[in-house]
C-alpha positions, 0 to 999 in steps of 0.5 A: 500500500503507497502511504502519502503524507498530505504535506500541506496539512502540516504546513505549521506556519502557513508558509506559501510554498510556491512562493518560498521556492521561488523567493530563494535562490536555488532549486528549492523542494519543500520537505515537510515540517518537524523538529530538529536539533534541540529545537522545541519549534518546528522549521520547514525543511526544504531541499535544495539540489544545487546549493551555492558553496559559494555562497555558504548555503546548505543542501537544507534550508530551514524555515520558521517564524516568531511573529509577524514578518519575522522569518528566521533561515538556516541551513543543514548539510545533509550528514546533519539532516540524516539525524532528523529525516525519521519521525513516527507517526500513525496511519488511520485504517478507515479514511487512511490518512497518515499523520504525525506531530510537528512538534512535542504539544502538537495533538493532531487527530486524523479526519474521520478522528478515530486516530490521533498522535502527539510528542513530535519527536520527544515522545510518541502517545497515540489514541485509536486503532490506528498503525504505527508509522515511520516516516522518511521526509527526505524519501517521501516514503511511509512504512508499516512499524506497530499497532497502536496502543 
């Protein structure tokens, strides 16, 4: 079964995806957006496929907002993105959504709500009869890892 994360749904911020790509230099694909590092805020992870050396930028660029008009932007290399690239998440068996916790206070529940997660990367508490997942945002790829408890 081909499990797919509908991305937008986890769009934290809000971000104009299609804008945010073409506003940076690069060739920019949006990620998706979780934690990193010791982060207790998400960032949108994006991809770029030529970044600038030149320039000192990295193959992730690394979103996030604290107020209006304020956006902040680093960078990760992608030795330093291999540590974040898994996350758990849960799988709905009846309207078979896939959906995860941006961040450790994030509580999502599914659309059809008999599934829901919440932890972000700092703990994994789901409630229904869903499947456990792992997540890999740099793939794009969802796998079967347990049942829910």
């Amino acid at each position: 079964m081909d499990m797919k994360i509908n991305k937008e749904n986890f769009n934290f911020y809000g971000f104009d995806i299609e804008k945010v790509c073409k506003a940076f230099e690069g060739d920019l694909k949006y990620i998706g957006t979780f934690c990193v590092k010791e982060s207790i805020m998400p960032v949108a992870v994006f991809h770029d496929a030529k970044p600038n050396k030149r320039k000192g930028h990295k193959s992730y660029m690394l979103l996030w907002t604290r107020g209006p008009k304020k956006i902040y932007v680093s960078g990760m290399s992608p030795k330093e993105m291999e540590n974040y690239r898994y996350q758990a998440g849960i799988y709905c068996p009846n309207c078979h959504e896939v959906i995860y916790s941006v961040y450790r206070h994030d509580y999502r529940v599914c659309s059809c709500e008999l599934c829901s997660v919440d932890g972000g990367r700092d703990y994994l508490r789901t409630n229904g009869a869903g499947k456990i997942v792992r997540i890999d945002f740099i793939n794009d790829k969802v796998e079967f890892a347990g049942n829910a408890s």
